[in-house]
PyMOL Python script that loads the backbone (N, CA, C, O; Angstrom):
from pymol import cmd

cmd.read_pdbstr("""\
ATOM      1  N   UNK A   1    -143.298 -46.294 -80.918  1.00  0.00           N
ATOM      2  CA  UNK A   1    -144.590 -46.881 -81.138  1.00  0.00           C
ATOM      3  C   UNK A   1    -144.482 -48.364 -80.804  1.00  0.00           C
ATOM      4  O   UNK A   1    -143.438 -48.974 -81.039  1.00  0.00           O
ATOM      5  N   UNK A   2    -145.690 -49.034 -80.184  1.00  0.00           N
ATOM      6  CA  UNK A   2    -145.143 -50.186 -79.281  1.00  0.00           C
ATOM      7  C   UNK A   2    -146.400 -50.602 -79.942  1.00  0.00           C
ATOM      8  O   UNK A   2    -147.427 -49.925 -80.000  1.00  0.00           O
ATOM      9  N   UNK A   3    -146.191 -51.949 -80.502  1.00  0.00           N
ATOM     10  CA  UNK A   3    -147.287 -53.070 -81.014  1.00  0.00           C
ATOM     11  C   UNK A   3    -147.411 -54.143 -80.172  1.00  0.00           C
ATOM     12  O   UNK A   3    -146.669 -55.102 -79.962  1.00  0.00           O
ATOM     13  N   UNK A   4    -148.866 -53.700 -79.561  1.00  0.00           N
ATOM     14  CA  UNK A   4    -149.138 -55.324 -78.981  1.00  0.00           C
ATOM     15  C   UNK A   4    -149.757 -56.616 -79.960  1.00  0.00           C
ATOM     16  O   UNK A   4    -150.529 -56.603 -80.919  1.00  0.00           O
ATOM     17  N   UNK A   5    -149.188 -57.498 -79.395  1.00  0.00           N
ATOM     18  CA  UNK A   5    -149.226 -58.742 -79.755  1.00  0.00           C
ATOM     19  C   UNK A   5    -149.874 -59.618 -79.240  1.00  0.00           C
ATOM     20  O   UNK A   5    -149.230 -60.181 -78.355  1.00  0.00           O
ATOM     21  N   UNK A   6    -151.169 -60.122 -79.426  1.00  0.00           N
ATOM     22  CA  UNK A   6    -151.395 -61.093 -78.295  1.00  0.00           C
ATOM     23  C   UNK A   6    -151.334 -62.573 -79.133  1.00  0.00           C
ATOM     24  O   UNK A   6    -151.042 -62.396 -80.315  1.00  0.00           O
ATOM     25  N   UNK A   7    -151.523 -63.812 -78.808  1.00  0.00           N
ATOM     26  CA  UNK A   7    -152.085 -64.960 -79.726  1.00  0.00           C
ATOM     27  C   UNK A   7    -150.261 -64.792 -81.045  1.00  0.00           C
ATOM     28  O   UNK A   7    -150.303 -64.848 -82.274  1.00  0.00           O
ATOM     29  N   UNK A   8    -149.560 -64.688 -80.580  1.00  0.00           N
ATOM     30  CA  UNK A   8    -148.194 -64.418 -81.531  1.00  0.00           C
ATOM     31  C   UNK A   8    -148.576 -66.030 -82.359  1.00  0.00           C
ATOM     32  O   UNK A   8    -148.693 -66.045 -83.584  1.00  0.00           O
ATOM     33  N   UNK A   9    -148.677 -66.804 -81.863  1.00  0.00           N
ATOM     34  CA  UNK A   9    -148.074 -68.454 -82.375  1.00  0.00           C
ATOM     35  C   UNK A   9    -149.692 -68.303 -83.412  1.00  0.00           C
ATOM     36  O   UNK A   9    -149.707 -68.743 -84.561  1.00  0.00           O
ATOM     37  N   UNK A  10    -150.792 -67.713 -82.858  1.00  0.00           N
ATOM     38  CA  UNK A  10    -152.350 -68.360 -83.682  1.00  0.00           C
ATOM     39  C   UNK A  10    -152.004 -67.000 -84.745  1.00  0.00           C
ATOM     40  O   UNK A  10    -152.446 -67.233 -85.870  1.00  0.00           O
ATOM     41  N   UNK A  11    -151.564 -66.130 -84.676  1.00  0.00           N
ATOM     42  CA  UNK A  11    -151.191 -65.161 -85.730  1.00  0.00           C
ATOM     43  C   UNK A  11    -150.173 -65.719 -87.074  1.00  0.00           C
ATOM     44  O   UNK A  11    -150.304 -65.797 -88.295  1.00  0.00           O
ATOM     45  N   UNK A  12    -149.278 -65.991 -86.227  1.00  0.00           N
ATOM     46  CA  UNK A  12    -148.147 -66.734 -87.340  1.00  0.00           C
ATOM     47  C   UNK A  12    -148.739 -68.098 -88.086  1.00  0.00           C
ATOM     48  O   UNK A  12    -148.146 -68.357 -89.133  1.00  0.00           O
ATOM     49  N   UNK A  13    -149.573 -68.812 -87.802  1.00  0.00           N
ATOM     50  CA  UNK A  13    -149.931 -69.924 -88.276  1.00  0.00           C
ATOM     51  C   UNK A  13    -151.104 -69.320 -89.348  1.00  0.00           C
ATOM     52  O   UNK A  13    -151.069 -69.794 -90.483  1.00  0.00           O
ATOM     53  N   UNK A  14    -152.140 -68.300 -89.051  1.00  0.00           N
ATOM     54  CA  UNK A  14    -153.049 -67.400 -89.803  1.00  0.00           C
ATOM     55  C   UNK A  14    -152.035 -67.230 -90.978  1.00  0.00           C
ATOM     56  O   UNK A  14    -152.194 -67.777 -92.069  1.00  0.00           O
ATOM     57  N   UNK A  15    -151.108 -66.522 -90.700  1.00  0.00           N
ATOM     58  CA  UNK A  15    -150.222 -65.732 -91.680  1.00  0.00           C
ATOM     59  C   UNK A  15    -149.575 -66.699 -92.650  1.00  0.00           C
ATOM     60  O   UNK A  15    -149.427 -66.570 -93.865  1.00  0.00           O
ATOM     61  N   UNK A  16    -149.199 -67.756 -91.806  1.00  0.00           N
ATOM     62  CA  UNK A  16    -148.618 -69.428 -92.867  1.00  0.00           C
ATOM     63  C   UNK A  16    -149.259 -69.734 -93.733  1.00  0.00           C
ATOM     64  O   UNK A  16    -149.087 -69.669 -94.950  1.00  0.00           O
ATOM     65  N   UNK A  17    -150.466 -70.281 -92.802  1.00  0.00           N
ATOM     66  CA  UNK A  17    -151.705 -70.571 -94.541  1.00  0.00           C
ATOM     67  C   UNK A  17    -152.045 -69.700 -94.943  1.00  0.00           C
ATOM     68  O   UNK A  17    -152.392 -70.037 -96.075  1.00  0.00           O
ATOM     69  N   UNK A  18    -152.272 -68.436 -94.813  1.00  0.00           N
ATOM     70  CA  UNK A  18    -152.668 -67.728 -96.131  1.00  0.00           C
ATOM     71  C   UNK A  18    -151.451 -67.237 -97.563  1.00  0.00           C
ATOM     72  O   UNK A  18    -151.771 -66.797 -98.668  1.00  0.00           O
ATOM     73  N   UNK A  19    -149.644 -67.588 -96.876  1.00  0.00           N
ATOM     74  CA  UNK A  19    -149.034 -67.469 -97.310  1.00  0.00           C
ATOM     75  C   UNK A  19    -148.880 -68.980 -98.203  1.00  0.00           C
ATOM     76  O   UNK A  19    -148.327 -68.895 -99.300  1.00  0.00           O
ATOM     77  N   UNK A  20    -149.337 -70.276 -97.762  1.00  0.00           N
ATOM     78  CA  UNK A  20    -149.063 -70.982 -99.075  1.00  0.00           C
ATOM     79  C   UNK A  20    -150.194 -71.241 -99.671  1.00  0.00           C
ATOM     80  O   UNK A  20    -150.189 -71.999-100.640  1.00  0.00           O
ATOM     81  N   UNK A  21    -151.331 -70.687 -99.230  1.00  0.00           N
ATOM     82  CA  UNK A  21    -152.442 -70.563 -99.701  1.00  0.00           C
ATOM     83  C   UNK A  21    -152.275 -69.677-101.001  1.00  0.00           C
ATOM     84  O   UNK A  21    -152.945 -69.957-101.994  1.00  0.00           O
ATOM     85  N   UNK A  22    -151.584 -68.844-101.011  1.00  0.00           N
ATOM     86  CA  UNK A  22    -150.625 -67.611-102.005  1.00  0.00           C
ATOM     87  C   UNK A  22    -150.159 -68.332-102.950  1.00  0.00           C
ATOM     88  O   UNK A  22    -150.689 -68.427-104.058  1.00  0.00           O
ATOM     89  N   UNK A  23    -148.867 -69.048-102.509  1.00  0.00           N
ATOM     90  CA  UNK A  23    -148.297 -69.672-103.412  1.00  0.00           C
ATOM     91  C   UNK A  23    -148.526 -70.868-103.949  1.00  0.00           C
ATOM     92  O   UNK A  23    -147.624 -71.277-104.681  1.00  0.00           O
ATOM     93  N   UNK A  24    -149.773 -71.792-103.764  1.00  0.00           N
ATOM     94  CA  UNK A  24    -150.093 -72.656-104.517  1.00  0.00           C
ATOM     95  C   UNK A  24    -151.078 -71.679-105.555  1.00  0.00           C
ATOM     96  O   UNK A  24    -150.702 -71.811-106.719  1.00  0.00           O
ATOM     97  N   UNK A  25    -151.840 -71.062-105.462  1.00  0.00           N
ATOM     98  CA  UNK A  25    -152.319 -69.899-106.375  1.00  0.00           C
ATOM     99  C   UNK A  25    -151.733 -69.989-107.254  1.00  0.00           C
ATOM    100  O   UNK A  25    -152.174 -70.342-108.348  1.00  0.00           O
ATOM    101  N   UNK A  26    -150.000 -69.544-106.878  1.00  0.00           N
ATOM    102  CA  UNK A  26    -149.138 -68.852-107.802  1.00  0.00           C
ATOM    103  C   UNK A  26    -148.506 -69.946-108.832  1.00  0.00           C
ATOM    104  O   UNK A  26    -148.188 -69.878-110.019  1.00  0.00           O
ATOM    105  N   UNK A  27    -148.463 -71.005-107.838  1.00  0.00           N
ATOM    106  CA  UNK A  27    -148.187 -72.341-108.825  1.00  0.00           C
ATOM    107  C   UNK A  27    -149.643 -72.809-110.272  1.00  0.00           C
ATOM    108  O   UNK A  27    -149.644 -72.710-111.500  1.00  0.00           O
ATOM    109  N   UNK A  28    -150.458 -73.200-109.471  1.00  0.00           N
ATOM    110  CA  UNK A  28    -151.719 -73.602-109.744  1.00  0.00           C
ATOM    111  C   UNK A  28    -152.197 -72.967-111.300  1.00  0.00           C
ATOM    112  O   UNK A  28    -152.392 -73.636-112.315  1.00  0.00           O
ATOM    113  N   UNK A  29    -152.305 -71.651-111.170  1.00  0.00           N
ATOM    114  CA  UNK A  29    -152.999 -70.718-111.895  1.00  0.00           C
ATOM    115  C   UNK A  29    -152.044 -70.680-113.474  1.00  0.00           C
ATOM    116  O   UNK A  29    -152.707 -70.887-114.491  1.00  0.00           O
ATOM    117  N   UNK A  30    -150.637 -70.439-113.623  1.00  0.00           N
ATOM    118  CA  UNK A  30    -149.570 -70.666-114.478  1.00  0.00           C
ATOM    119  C   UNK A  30    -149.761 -71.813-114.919  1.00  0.00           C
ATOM    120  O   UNK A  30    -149.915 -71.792-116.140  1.00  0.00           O
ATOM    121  N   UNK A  31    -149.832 -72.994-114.393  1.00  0.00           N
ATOM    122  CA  UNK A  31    -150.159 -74.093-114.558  1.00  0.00           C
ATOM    123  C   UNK A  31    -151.165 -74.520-115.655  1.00  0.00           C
ATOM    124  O   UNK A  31    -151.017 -75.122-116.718  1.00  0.00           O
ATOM    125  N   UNK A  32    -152.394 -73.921-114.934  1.00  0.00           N
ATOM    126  CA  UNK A  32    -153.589 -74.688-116.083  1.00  0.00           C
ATOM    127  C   UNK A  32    -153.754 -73.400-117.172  1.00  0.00           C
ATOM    128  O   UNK A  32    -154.493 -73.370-118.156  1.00  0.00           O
ATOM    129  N   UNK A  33    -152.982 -72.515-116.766  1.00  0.00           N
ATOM    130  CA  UNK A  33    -152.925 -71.582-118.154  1.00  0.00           C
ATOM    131  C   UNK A  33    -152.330 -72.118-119.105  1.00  0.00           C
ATOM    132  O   UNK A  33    -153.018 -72.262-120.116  1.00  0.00           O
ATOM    133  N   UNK A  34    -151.258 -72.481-119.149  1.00  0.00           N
ATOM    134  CA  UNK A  34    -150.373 -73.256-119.787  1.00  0.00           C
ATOM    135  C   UNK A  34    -150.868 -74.708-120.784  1.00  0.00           C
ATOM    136  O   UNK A  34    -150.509 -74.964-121.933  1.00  0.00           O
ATOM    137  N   UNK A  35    -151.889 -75.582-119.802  1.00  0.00           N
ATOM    138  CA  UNK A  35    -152.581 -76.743-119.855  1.00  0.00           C
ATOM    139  C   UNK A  35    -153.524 -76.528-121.223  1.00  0.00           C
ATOM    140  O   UNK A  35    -153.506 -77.039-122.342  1.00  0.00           O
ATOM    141  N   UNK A  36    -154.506 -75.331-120.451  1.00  0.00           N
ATOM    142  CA  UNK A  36    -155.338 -75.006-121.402  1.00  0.00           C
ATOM    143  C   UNK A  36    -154.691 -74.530-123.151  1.00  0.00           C
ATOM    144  O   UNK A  36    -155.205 -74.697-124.257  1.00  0.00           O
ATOM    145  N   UNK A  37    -153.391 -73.906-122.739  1.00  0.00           N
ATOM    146  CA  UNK A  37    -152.726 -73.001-124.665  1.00  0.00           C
ATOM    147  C   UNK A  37    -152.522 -74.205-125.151  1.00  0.00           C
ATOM    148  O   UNK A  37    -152.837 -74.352-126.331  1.00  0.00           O
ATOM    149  N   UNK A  38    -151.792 -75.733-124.207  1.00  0.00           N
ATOM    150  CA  UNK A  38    -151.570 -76.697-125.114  1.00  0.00           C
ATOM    151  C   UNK A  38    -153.022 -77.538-125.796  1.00  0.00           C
ATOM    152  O   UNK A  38    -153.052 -78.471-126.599  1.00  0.00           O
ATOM    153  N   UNK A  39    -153.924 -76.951-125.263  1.00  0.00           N
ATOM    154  CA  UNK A  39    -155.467 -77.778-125.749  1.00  0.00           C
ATOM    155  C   UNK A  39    -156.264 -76.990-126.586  1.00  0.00           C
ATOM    156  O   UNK A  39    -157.108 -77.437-127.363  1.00  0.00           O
ATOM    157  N   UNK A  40    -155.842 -75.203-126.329  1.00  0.00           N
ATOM    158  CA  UNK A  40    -156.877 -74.597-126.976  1.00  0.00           C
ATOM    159  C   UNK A  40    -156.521 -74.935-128.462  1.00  0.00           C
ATOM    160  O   UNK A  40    -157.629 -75.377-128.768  1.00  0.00           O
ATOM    161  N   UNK A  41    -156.162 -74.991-129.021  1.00  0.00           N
ATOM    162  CA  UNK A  41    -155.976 -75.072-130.791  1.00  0.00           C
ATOM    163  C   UNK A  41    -157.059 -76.517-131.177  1.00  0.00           C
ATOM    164  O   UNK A  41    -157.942 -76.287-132.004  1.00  0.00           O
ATOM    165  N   UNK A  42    -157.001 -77.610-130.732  1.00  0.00           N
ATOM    166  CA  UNK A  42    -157.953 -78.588-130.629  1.00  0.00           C
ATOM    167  C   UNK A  42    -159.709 -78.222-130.287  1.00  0.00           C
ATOM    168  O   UNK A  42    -160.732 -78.471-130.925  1.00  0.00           O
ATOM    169  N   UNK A  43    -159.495 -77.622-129.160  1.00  0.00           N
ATOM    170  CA  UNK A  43    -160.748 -76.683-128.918  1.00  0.00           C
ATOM    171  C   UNK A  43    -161.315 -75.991-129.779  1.00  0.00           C
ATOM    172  O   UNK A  43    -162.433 -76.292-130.197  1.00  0.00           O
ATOM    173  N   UNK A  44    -160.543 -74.774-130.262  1.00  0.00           N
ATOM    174  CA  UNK A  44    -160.861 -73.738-130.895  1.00  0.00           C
ATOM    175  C   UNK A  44    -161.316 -74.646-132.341  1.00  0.00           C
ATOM    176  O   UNK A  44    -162.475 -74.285-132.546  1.00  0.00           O
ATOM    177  N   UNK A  45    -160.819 -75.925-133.719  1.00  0.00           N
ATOM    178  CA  UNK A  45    -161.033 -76.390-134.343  1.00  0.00           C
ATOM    179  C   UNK A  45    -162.431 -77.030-134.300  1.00  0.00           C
ATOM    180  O   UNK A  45    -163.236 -76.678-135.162  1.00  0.00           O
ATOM    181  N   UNK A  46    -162.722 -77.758-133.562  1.00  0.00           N
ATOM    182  CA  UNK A  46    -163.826 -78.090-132.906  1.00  0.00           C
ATOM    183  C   UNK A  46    -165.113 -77.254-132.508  1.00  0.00           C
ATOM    184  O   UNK A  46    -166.327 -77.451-132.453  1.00  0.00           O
ATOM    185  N   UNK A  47    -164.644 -76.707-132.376  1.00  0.00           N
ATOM    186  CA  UNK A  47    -165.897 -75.984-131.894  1.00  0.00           C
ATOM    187  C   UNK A  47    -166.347 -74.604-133.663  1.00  0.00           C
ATOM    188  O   UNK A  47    -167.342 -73.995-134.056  1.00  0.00           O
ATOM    189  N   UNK A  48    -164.983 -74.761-134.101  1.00  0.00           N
ATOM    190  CA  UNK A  48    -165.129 -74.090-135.791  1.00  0.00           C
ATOM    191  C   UNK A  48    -166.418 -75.082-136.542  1.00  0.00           C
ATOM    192  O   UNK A  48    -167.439 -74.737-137.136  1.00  0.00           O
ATOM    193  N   UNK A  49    -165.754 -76.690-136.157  1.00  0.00           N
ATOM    194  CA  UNK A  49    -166.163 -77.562-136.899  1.00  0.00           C
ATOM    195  C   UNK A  49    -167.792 -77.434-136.734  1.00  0.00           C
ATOM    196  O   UNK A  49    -168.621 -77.627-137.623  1.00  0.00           O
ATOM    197  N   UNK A  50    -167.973 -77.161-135.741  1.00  0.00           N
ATOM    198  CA  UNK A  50    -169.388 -77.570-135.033  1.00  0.00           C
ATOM    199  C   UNK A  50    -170.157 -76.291-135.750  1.00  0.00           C
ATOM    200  O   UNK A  50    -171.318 -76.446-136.131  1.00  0.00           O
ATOM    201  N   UNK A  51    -169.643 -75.329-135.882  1.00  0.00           N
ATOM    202  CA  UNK A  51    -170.620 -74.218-136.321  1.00  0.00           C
ATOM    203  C   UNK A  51    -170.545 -74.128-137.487  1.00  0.00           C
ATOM    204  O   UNK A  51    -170.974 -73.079-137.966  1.00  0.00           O
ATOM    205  N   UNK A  52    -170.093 -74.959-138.239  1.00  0.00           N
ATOM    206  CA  UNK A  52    -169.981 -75.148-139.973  1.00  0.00           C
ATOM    207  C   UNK A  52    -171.380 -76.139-140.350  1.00  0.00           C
ATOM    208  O   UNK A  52    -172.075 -76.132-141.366  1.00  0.00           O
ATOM    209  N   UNK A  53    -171.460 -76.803-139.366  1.00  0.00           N
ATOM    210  CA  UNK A  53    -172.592 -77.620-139.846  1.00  0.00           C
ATOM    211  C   UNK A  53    -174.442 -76.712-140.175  1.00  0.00           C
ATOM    212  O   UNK A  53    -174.523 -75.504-139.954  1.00  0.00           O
ATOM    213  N   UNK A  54    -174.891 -76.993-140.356  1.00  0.00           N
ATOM    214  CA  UNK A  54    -176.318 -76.351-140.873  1.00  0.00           C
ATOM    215  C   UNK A  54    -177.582 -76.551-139.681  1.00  0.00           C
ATOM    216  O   UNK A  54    -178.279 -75.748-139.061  1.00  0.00           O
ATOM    217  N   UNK A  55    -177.489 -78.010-139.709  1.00  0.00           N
ATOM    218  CA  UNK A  55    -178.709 -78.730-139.131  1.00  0.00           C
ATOM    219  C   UNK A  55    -178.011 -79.578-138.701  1.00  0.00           C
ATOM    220  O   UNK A  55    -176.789 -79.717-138.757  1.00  0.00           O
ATOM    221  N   UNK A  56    -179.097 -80.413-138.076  1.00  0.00           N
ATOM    222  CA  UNK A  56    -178.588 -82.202-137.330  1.00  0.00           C
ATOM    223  C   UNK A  56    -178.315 -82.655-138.431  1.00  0.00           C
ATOM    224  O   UNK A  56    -177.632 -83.651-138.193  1.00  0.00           O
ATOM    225  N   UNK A  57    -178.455 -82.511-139.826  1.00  0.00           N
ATOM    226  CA  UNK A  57    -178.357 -83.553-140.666  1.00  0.00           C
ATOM    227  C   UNK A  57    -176.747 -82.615-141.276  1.00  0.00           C
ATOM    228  O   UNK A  57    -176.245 -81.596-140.802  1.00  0.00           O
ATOM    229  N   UNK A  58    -176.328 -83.394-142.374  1.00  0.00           N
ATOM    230  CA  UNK A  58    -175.473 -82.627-142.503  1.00  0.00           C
ATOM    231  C   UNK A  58    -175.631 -82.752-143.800  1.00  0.00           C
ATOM    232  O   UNK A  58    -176.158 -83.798-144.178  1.00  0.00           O
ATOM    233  N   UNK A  59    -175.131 -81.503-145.071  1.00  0.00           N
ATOM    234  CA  UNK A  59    -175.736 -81.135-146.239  1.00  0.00           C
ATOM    235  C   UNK A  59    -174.698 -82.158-146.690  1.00  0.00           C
ATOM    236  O   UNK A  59    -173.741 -82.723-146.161  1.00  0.00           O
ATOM    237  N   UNK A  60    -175.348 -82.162-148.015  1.00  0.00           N
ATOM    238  CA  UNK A  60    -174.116 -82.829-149.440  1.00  0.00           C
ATOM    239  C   UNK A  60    -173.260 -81.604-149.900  1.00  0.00           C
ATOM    240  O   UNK A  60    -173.666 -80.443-149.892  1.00  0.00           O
ATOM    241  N   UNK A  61    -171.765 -82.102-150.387  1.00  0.00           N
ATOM    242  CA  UNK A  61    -171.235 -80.966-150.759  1.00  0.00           C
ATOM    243  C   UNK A  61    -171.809 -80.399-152.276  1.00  0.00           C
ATOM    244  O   UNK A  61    -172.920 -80.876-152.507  1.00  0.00           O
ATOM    245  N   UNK A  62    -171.392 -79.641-153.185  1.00  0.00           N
ATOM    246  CA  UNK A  62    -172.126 -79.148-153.755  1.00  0.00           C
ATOM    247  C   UNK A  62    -171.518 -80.021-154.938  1.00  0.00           C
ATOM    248  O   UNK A  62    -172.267 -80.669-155.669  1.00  0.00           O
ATOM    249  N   UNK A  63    -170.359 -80.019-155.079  1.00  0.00           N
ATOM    250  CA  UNK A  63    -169.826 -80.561-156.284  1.00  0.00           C
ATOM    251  C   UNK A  63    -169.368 -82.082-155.737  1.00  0.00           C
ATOM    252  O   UNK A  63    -168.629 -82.310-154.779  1.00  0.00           O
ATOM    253  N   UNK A  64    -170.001 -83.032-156.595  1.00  0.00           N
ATOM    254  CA  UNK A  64    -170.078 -83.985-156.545  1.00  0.00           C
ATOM    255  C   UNK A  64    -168.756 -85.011-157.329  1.00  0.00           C
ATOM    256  O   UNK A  64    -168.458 -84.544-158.429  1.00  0.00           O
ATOM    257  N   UNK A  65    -168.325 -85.689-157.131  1.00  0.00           N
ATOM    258  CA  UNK A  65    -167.245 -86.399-157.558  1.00  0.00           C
ATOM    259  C   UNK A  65    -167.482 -87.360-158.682  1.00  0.00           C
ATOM    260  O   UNK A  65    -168.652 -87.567-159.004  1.00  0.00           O
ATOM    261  N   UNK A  66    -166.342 -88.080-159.430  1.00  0.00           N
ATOM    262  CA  UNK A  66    -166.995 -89.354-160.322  1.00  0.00           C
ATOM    263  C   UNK A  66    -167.473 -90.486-159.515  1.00  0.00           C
ATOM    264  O   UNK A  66    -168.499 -91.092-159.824  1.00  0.00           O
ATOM    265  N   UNK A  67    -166.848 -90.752-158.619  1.00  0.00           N
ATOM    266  CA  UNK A  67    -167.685 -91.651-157.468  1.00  0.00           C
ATOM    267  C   UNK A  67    -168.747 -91.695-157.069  1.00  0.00           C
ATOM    268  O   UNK A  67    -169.436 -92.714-157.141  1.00  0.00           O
ATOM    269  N   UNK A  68    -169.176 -90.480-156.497  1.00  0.00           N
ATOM    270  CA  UNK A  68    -170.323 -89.815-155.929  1.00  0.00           C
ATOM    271  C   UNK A  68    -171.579 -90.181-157.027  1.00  0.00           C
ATOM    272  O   UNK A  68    -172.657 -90.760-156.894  1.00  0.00           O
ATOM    273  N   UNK A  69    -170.975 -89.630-158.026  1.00  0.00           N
ATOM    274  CA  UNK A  69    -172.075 -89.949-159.367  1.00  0.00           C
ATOM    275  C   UNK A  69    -172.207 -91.206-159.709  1.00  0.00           C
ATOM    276  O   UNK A  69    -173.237 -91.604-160.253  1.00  0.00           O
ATOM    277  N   UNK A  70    -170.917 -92.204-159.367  1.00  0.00           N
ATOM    278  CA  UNK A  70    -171.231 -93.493-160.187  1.00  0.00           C
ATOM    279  C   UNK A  70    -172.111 -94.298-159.210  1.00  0.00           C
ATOM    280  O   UNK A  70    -173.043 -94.951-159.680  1.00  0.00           O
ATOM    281  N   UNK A  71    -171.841 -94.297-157.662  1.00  0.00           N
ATOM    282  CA  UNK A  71    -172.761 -94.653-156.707  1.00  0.00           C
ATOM    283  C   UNK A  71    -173.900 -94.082-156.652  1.00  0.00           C
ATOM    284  O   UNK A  71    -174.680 -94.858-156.100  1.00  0.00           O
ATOM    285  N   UNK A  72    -174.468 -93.000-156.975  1.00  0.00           N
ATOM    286  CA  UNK A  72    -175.939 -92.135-157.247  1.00  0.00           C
ATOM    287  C   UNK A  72    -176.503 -93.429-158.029  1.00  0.00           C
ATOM    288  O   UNK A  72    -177.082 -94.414-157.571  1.00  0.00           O
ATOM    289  N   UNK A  73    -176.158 -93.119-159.317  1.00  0.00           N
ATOM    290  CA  UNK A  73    -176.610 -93.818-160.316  1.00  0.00           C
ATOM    291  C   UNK A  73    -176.704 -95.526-160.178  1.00  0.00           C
ATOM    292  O   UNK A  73    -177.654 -96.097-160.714  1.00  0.00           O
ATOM    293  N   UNK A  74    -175.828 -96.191-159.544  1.00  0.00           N
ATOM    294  CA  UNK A  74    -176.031 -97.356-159.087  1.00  0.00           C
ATOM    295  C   UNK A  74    -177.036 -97.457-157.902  1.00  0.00           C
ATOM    296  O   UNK A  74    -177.649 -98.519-158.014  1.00  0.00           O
ATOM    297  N   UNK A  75    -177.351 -96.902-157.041  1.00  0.00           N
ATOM    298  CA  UNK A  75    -178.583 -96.419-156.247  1.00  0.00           C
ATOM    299  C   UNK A  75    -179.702 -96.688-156.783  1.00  0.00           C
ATOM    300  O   UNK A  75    -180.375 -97.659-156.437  1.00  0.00           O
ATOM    301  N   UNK A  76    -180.187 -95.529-158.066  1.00  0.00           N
ATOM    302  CA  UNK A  76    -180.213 -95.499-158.344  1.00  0.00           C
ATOM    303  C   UNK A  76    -180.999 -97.049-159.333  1.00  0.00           C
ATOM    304  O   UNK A  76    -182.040 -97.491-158.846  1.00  0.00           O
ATOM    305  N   UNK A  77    -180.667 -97.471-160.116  1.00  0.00           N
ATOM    306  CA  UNK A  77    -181.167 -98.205-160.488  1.00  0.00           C
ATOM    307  C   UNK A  77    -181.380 -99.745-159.932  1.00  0.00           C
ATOM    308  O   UNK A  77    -181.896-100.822-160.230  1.00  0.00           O
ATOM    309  N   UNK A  78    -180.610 -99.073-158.904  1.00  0.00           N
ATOM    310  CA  UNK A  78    -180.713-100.729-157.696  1.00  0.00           C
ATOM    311  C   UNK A  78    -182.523-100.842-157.558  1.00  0.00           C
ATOM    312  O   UNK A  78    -183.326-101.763-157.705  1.00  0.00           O
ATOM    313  N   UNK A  79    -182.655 -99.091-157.129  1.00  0.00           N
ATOM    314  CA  UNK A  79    -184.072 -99.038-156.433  1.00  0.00           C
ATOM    315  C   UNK A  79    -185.069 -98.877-157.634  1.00  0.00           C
ATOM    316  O   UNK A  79    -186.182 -98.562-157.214  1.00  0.00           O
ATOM    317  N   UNK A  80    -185.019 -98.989-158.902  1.00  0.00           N
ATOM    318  CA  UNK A  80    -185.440 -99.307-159.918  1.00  0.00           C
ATOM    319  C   UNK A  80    -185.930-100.940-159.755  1.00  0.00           C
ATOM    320  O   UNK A  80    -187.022-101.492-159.627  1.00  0.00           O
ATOM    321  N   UNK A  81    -184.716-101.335-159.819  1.00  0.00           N
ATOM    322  CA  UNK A  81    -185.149-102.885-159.866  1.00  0.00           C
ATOM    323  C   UNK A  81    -185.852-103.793-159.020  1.00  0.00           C
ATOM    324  O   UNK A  81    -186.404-104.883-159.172  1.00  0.00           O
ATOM    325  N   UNK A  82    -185.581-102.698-157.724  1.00  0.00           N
ATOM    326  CA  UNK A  82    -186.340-103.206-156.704  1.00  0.00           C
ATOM    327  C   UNK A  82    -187.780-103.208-156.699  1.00  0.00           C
ATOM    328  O   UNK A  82    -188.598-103.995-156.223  1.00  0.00           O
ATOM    329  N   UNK A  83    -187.904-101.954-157.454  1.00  0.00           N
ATOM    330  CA  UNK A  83    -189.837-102.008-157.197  1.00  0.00           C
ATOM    331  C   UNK A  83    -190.297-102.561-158.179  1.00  0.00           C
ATOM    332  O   UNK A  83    -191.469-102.925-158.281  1.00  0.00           O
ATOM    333  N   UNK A  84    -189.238-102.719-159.210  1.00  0.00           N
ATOM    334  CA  UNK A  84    -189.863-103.280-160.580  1.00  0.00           C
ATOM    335  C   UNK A  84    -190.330-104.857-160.295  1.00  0.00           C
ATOM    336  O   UNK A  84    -191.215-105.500-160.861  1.00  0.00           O
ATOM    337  N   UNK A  85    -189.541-105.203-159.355  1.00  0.00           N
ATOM    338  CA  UNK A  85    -189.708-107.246-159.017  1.00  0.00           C
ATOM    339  C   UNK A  85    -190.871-107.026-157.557  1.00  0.00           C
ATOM    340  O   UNK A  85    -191.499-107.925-156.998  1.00  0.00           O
ATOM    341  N   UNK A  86    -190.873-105.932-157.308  1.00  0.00           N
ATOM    342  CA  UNK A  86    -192.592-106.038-156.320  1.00  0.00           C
ATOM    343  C   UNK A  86    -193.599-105.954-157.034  1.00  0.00           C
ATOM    344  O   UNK A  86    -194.710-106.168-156.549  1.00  0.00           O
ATOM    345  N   UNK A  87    -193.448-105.659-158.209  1.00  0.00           N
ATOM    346  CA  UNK A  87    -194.877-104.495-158.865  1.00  0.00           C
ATOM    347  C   UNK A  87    -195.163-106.861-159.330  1.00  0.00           C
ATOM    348  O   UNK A  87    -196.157-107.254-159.941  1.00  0.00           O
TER     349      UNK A  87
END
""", "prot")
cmd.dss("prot")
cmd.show_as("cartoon", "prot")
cmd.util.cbc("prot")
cmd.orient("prot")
């Protein structure tokens, strides 16, 4: 069985680039797989974070601290005093 050949040199050069066309693939692809496992854990947190929220605003937690309360209450009567010296 006898294979003709014509264009041998425009064949072999076809066959070149699609062969490192191959192997940058083979590089490339391992690569940003890799890129991405060292980022997904950051990702994946983030994007947890984001769907924890409610609304644009973001709620108060439920249980409130001694802080939380002592600043309420200083609030609180700040804005007491405030309307009391307009009135």
């Amino acid at each position: 069985m006898y294979i003709v050949v014509s264009n041998l040199g425009k064949k072999l050069k076809t066959l070149g680039k699609v062969l490192v066309f191959l192997l940058a693939l083979g590089v490339l692809i391992p690569g940003a797989i890799a890129l991405y496992n060292n980022y997904a854990p950051a990702v994946s947190t983030w994007l947890q974070e984001k769907s924890q929220e409610v609304g644009p605003m973001r709620t108060e937690p439920m249980q409130k601290t001694w802080f939380d309360q002592v600043v309420d209450q200083y609030v609180i009567k700040l804005q007491d005093f405030y309307y009391e010296e307009r009135e």
